[in-house]
CHARMM internal coordinates of N, CA and C (Angstrom, degrees):
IC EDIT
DIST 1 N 1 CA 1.4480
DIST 1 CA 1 C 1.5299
ANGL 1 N 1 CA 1 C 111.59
DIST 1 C 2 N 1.3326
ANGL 1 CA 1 C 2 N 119.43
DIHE 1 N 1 CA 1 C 2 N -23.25
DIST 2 N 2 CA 1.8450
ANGL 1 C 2 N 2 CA 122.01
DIHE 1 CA 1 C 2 N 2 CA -160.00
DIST 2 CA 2 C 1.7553
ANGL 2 N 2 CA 2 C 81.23
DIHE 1 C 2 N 2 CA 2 C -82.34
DIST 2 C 3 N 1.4368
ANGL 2 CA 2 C 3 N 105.05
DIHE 2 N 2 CA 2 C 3 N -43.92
DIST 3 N 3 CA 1.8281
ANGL 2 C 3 N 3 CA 109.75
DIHE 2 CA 2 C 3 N 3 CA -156.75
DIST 3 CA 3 C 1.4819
ANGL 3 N 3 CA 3 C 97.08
DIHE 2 C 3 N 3 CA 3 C -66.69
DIST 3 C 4 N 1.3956
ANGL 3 CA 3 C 4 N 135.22
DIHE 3 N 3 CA 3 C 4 N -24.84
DIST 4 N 4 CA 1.4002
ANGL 3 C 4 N 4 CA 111.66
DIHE 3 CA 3 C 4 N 4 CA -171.79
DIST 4 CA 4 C 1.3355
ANGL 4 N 4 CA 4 C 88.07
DIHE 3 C 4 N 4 CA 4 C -94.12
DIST 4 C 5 N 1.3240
ANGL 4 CA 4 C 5 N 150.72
DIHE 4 N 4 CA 4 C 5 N -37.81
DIST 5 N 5 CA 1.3647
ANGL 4 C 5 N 5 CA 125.73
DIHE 4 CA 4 C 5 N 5 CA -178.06
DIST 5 CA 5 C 1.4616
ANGL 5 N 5 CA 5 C 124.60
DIHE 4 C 5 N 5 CA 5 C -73.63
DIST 5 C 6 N 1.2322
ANGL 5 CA 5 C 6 N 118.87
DIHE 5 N 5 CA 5 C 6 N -6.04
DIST 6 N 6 CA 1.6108
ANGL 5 C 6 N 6 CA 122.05
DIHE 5 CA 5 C 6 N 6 CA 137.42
DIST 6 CA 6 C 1.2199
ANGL 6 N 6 CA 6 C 126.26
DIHE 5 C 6 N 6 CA 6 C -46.07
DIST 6 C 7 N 1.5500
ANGL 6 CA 6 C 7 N 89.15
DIHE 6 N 6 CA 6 C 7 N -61.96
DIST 7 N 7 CA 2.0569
ANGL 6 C 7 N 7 CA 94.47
DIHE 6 CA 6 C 7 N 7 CA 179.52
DIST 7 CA 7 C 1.4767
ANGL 7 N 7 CA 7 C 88.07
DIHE 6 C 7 N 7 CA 7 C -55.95
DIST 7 C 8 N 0.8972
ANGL 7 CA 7 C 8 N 132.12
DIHE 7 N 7 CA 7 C 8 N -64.96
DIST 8 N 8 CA 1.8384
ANGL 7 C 8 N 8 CA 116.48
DIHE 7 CA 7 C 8 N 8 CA -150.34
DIST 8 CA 8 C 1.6212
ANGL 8 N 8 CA 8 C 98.70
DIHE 7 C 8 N 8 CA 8 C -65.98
DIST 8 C 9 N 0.9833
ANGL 8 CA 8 C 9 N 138.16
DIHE 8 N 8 CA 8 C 9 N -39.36
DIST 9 N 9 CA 1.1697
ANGL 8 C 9 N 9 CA 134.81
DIHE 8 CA 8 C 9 N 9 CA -168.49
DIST 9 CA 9 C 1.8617
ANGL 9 N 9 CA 9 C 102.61
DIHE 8 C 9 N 9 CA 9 C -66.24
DIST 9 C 10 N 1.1527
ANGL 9 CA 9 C 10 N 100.13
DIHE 9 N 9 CA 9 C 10 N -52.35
DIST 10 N 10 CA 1.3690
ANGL 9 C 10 N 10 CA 106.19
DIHE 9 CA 9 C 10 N 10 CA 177.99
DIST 10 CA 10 C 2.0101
ANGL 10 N 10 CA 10 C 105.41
DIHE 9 C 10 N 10 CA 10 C -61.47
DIST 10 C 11 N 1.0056
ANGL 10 CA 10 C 11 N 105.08
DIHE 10 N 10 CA 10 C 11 N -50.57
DIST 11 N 11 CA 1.5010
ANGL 10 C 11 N 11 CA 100.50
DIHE 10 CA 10 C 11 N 11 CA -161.93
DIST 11 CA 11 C 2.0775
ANGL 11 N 11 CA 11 C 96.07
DIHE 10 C 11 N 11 CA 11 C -67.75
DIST 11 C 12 N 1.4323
ANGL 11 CA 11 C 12 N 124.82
DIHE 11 N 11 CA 11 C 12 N -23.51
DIST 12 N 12 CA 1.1387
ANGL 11 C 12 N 12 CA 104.26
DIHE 11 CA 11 C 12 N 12 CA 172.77
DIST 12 CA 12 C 1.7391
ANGL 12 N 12 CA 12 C 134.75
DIHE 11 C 12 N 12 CA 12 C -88.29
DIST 12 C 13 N 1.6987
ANGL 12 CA 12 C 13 N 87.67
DIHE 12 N 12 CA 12 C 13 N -6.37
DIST 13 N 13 CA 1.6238
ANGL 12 C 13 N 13 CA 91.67
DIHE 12 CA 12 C 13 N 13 CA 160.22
DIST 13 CA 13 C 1.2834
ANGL 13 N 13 CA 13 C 100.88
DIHE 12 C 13 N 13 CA 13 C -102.47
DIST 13 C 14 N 1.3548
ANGL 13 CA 13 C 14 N 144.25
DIHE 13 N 13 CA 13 C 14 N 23.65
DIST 14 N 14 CA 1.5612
ANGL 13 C 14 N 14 CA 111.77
DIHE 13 CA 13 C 14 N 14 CA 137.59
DIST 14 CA 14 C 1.2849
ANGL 14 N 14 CA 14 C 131.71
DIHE 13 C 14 N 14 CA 14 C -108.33
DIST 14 C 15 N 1.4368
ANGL 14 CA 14 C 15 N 99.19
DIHE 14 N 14 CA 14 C 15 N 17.38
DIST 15 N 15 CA 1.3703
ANGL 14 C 15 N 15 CA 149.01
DIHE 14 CA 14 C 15 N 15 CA 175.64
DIST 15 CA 15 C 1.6011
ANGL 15 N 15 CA 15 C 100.61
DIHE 14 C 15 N 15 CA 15 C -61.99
DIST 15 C 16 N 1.3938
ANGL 15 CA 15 C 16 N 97.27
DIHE 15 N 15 CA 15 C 16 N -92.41
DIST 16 N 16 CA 1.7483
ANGL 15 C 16 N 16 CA 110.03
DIHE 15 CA 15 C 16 N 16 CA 163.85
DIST 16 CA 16 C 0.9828
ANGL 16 N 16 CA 16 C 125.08
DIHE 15 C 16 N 16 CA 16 C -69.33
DIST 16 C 17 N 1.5205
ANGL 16 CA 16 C 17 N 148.71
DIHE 16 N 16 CA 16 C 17 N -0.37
DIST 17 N 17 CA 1.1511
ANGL 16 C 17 N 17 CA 139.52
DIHE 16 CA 16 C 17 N 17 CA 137.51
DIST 17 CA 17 C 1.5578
ANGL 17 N 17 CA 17 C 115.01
DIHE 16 C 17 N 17 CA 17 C -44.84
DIST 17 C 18 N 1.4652
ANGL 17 CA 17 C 18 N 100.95
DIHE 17 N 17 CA 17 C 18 N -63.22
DIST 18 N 18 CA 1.4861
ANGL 17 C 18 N 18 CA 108.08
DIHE 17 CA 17 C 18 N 18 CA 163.75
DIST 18 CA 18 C 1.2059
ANGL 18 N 18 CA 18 C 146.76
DIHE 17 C 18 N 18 CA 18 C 9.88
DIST 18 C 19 N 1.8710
ANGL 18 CA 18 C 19 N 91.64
DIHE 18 N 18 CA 18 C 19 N -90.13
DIST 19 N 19 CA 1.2409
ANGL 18 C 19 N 19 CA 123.20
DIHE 18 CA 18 C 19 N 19 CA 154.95
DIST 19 CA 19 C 1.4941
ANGL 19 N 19 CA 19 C 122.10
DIHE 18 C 19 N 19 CA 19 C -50.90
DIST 19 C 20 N 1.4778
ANGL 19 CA 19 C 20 N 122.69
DIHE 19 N 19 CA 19 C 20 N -53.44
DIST 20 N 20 CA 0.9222
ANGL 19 C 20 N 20 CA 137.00
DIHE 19 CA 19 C 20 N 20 CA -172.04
DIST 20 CA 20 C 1.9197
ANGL 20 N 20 CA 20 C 112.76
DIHE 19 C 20 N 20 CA 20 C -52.52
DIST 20 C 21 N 1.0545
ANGL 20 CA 20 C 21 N 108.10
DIHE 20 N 20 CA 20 C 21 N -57.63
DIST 21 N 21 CA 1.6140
ANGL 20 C 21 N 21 CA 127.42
DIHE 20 CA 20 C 21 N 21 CA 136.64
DIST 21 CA 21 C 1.2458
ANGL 21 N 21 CA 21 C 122.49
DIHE 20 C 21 N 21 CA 21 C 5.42
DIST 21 C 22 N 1.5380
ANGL 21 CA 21 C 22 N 99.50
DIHE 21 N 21 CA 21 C 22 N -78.50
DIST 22 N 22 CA 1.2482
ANGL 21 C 22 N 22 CA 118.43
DIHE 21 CA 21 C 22 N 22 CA -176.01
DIST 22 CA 22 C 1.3861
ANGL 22 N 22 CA 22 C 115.30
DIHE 21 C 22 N 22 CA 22 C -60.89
DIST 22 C 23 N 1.3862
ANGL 22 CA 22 C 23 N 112.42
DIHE 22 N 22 CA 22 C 23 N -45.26
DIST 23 N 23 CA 1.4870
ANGL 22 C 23 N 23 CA 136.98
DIHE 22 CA 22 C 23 N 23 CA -141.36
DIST 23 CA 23 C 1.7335
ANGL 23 N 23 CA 23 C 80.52
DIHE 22 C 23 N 23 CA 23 C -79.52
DIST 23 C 24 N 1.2625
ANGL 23 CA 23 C 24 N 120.55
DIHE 23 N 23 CA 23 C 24 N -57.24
DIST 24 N 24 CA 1.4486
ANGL 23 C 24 N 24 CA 128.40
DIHE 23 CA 23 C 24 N 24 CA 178.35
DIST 24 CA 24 C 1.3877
ANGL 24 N 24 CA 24 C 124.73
DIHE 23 C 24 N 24 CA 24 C -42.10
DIST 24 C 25 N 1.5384
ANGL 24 CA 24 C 25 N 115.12
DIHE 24 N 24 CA 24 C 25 N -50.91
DIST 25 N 25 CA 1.3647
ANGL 24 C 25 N 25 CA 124.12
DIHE 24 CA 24 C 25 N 25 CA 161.79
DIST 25 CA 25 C 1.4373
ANGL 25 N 25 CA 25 C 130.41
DIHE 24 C 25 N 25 CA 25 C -75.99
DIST 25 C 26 N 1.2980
ANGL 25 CA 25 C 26 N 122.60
DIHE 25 N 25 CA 25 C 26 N -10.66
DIST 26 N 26 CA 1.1465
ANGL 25 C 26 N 26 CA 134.29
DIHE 25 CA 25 C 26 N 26 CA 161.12
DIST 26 CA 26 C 1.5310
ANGL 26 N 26 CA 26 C 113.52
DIHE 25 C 26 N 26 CA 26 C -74.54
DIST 26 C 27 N 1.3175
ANGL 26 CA 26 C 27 N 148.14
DIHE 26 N 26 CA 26 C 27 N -70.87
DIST 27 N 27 CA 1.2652
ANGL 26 C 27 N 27 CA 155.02
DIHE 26 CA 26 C 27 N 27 CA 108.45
DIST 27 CA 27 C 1.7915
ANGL 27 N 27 CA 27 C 102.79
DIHE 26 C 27 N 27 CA 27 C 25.44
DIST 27 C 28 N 1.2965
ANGL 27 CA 27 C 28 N 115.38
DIHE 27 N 27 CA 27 C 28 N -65.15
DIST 28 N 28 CA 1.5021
ANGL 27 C 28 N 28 CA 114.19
DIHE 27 CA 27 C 28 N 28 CA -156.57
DIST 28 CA 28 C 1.4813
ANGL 28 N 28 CA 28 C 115.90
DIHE 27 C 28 N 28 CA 28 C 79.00
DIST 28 C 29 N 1.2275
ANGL 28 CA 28 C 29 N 108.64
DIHE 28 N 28 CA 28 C 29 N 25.25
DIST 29 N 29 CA 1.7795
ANGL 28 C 29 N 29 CA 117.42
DIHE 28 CA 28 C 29 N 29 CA -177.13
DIST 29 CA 29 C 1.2492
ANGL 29 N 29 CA 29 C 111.88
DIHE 28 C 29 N 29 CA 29 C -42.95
DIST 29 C 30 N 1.5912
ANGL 29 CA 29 C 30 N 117.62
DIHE 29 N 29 CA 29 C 30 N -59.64
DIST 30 N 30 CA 1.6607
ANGL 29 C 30 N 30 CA 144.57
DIHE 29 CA 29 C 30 N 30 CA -170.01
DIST 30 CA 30 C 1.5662
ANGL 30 N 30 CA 30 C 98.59
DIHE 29 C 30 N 30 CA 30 C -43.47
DIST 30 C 31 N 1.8363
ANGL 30 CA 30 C 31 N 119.59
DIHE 30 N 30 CA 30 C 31 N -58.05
DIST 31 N 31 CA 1.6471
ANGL 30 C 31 N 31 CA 102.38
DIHE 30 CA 30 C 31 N 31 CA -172.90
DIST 31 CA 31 C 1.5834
ANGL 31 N 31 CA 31 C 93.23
DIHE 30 C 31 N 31 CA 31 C -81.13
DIST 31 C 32 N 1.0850
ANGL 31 CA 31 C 32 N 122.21
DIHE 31 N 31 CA 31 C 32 N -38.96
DIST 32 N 32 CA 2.0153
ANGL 31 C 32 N 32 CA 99.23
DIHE 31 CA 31 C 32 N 32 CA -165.08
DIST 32 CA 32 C 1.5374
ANGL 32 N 32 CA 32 C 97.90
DIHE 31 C 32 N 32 CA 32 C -84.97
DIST 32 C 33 N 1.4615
ANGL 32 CA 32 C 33 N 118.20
DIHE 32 N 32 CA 32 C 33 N 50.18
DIST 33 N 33 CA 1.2962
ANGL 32 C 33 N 33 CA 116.65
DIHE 32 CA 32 C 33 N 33 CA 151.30
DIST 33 CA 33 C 1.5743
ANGL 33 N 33 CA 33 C 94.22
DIHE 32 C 33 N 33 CA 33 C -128.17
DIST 33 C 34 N 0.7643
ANGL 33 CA 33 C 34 N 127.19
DIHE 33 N 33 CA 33 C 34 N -49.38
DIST 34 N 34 CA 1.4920
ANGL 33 C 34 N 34 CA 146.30
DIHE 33 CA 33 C 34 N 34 CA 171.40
DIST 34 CA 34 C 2.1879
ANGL 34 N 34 CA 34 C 93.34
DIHE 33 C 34 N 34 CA 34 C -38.30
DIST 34 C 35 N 1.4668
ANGL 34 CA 34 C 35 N 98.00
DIHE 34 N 34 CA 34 C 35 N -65.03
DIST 35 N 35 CA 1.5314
ANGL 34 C 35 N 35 CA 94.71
DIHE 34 CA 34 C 35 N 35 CA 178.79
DIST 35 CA 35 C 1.6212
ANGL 35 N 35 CA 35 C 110.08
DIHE 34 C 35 N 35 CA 35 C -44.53
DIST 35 C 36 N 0.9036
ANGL 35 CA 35 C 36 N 103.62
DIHE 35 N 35 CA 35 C 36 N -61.04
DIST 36 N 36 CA 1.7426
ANGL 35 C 36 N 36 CA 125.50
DIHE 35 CA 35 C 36 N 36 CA -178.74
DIST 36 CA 36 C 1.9504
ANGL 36 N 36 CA 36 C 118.56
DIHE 35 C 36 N 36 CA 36 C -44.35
DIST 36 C 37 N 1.1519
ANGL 36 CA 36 C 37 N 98.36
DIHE 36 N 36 CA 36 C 37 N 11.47
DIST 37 N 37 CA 1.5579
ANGL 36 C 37 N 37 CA 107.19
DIHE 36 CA 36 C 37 N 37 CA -154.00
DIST 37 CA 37 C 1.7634
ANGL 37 N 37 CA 37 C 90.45
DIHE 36 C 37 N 37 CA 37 C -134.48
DIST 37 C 38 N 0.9670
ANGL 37 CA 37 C 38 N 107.21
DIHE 37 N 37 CA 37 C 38 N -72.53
DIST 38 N 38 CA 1.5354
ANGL 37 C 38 N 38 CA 137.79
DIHE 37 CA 37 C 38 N 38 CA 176.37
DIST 38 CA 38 C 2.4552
ANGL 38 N 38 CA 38 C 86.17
DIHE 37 C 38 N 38 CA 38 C -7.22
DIST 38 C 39 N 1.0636
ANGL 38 CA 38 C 39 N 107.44
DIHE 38 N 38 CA 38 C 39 N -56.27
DIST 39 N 39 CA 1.2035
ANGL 38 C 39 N 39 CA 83.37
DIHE 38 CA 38 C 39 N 39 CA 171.52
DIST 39 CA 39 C 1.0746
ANGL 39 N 39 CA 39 C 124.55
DIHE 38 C 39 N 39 CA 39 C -94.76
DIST 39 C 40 N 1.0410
ANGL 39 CA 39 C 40 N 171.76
DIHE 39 N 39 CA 39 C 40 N 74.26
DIST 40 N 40 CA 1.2326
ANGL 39 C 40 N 40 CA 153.08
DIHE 39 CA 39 C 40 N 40 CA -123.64
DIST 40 CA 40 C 1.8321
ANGL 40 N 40 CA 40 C 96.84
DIHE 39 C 40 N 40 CA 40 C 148.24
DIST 40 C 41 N 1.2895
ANGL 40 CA 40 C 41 N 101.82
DIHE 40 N 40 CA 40 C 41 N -46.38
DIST 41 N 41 CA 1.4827
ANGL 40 C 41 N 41 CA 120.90
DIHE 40 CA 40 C 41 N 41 CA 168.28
DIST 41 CA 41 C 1.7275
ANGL 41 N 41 CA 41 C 109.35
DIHE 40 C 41 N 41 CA 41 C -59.35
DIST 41 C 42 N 1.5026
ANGL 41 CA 41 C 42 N 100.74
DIHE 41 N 41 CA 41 C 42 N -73.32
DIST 42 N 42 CA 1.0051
ANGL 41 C 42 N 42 CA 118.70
DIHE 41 CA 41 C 42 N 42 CA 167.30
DIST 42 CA 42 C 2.0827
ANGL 42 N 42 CA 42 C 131.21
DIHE 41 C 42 N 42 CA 42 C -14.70
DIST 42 C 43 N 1.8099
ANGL 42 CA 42 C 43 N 80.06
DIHE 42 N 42 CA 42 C 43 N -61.05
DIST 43 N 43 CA 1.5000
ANGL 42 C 43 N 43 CA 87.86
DIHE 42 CA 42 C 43 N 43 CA 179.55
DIST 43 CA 43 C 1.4267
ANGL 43 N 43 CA 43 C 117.54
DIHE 42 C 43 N 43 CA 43 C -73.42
DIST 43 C 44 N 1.1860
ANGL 43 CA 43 C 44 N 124.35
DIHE 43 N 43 CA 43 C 44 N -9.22
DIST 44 N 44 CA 1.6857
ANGL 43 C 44 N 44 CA 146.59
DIHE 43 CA 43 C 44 N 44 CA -161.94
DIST 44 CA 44 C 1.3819
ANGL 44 N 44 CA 44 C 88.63
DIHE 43 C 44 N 44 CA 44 C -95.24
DIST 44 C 45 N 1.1574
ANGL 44 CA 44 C 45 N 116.43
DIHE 44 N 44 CA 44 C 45 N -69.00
DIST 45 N 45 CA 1.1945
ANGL 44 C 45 N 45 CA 124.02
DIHE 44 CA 44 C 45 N 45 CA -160.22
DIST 45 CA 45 C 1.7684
ANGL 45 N 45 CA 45 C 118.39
DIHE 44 C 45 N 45 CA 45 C -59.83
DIST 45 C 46 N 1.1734
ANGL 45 CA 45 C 46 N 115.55
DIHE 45 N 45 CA 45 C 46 N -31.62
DIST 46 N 46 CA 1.5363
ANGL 45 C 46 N 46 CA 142.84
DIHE 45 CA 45 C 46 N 46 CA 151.41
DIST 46 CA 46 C 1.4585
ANGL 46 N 46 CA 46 C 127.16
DIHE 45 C 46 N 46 CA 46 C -40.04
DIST 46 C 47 N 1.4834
ANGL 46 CA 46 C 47 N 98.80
DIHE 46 N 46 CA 46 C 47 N -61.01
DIST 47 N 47 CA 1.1629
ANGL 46 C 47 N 47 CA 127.50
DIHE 46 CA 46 C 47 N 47 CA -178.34
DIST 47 CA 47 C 1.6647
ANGL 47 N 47 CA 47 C 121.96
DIHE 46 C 47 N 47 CA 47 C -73.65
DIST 47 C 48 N 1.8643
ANGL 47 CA 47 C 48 N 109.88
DIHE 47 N 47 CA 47 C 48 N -20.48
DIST 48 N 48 CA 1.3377
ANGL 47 C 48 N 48 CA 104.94
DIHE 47 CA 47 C 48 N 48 CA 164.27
DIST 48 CA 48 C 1.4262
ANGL 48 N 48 CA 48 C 99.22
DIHE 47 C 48 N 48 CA 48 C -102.87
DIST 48 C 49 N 1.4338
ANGL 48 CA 48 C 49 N 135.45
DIHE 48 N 48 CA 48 C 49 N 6.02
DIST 49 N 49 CA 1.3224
ANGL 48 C 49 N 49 CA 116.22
DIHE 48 CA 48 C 49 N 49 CA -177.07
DIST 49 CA 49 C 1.5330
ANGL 49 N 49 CA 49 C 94.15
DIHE 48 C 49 N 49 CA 49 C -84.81
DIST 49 C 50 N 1.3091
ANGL 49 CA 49 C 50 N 125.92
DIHE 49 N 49 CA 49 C 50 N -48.11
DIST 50 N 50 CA 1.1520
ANGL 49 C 50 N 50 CA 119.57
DIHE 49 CA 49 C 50 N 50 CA 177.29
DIST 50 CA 50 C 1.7257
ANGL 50 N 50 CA 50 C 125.28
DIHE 49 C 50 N 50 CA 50 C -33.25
DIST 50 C 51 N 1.5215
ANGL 50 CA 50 C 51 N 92.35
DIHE 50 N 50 CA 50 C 51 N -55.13
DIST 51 N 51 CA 1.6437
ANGL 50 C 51 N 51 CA 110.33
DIHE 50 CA 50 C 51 N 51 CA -171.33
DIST 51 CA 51 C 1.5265
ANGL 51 N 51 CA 51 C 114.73
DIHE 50 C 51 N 51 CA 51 C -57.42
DIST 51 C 52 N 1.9018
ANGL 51 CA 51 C 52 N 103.83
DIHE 51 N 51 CA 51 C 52 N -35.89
DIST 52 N 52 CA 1.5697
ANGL 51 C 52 N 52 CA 116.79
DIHE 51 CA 51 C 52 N 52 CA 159.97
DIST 52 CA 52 C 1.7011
ANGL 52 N 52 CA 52 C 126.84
DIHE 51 C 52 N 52 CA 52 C -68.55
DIST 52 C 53 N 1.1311
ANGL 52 CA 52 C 53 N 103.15
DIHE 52 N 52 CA 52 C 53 N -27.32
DIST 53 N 53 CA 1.6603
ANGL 52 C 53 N 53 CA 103.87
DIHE 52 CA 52 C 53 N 53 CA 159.88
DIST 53 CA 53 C 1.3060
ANGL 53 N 53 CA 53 C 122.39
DIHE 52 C 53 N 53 CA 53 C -68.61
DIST 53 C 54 N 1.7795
ANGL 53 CA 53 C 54 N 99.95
DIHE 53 N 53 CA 53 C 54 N -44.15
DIST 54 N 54 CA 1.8762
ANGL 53 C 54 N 54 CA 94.98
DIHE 53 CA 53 C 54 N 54 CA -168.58
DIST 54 CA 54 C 1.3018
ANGL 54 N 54 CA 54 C 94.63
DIHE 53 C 54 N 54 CA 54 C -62.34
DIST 54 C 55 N 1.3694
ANGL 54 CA 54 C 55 N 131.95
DIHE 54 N 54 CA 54 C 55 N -44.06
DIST 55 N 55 CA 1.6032
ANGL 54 C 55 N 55 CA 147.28
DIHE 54 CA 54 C 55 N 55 CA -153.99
DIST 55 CA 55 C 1.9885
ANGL 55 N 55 CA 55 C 108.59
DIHE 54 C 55 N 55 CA 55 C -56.02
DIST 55 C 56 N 1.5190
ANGL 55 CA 55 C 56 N 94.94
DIHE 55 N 55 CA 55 C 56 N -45.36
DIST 56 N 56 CA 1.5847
ANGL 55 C 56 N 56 CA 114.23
DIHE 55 CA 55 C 56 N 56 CA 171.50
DIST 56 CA 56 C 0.8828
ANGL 56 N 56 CA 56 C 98.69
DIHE 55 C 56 N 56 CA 56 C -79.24
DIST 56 C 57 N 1.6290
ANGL 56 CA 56 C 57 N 165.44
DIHE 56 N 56 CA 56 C 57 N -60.51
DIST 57 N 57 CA 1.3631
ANGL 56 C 57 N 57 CA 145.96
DIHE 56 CA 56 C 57 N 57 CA -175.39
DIST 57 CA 57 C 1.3215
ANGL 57 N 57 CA 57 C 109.88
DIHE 56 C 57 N 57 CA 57 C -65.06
DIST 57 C 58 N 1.0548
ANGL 57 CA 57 C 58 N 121.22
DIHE 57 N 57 CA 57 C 58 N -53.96
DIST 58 N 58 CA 1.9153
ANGL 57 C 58 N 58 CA 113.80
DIHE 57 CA 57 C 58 N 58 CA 172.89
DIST 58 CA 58 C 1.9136
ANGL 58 N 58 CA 58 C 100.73
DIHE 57 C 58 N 58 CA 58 C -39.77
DIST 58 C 59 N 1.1560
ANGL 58 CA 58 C 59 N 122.71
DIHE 58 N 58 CA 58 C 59 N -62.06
DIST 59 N 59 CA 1.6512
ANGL 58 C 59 N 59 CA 118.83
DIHE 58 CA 58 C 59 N 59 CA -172.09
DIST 59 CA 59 C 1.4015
ANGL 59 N 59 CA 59 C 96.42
DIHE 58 C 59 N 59 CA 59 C -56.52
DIST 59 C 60 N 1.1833
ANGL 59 CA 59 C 60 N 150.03
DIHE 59 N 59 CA 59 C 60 N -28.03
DIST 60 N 60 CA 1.2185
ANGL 59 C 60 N 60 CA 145.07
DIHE 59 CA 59 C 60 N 60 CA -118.63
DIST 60 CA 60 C 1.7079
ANGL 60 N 60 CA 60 C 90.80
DIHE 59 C 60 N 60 CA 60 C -105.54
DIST 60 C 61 N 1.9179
ANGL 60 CA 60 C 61 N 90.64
DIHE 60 N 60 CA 60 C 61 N -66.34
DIST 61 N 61 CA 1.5286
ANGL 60 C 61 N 61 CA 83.67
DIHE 60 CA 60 C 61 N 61 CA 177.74
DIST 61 CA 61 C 1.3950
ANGL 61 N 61 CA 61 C 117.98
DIHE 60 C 61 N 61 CA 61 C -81.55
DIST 61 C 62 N 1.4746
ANGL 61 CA 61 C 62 N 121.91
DIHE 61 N 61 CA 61 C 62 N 10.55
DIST 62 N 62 CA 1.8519
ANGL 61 C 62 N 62 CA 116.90
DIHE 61 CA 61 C 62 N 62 CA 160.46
DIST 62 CA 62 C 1.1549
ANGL 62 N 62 CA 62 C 112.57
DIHE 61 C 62 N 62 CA 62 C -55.42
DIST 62 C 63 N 1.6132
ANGL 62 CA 62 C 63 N 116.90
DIHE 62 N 62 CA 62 C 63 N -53.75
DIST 63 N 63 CA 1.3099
ANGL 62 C 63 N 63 CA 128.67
DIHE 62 CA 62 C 63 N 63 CA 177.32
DIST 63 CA 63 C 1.5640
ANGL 63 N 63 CA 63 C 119.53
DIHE 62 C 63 N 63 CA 63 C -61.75
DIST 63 C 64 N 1.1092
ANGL 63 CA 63 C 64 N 111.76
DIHE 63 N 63 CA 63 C 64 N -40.89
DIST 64 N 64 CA 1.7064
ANGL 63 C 64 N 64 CA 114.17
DIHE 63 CA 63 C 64 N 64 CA 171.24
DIST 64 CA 64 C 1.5508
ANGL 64 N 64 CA 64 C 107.92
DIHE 63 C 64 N 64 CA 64 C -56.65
DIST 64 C 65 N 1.4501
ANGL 64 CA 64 C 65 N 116.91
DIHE 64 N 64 CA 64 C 65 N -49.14
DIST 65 N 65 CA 1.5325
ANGL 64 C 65 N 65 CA 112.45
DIHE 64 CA 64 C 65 N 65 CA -175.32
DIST 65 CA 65 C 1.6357
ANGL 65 N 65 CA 65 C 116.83
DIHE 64 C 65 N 65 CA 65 C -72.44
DIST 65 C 66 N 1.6125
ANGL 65 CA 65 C 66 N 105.10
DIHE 65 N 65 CA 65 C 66 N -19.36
DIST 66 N 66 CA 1.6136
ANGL 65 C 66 N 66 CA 97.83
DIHE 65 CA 65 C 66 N 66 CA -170.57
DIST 66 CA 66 C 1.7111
ANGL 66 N 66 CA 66 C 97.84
DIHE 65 C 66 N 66 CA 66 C -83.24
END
COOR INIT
IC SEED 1 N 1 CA 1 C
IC BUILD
């Protein structure tokens, strides 16, 4: 009795995964979330290149002065 309410439990979340799936690729959710990101990424992504430059010029002139 426990094992078929596994199976059912199991078979209805792959049930709605499924769907869910579908519902996503139908829609095109995945790139206009992906669009939706694109800045947000962007500014992050900027923002540690910077922090890695200042970071290499600070060592840069440690090493020049020692």
């Amino acid at each position: 009795m426990i094992v078929l309410k596994i199976l059912m439990v199991a078979a209805i979340v792959f049930v709605v995964l499924f769907l869910l799936s579908l519902i996503i690729y139908f829609f095109n959710l995945d790139m206009k979330m992906a669009a939706k990101m694109i800045g947000p990424l962007t500014k992050h992504y900027d923002r540690s290149k910077a922090k890695r430059d200042a970071r290499k010029e600070k060592e840069k002139q440690m090493n020049k002065n020692s």
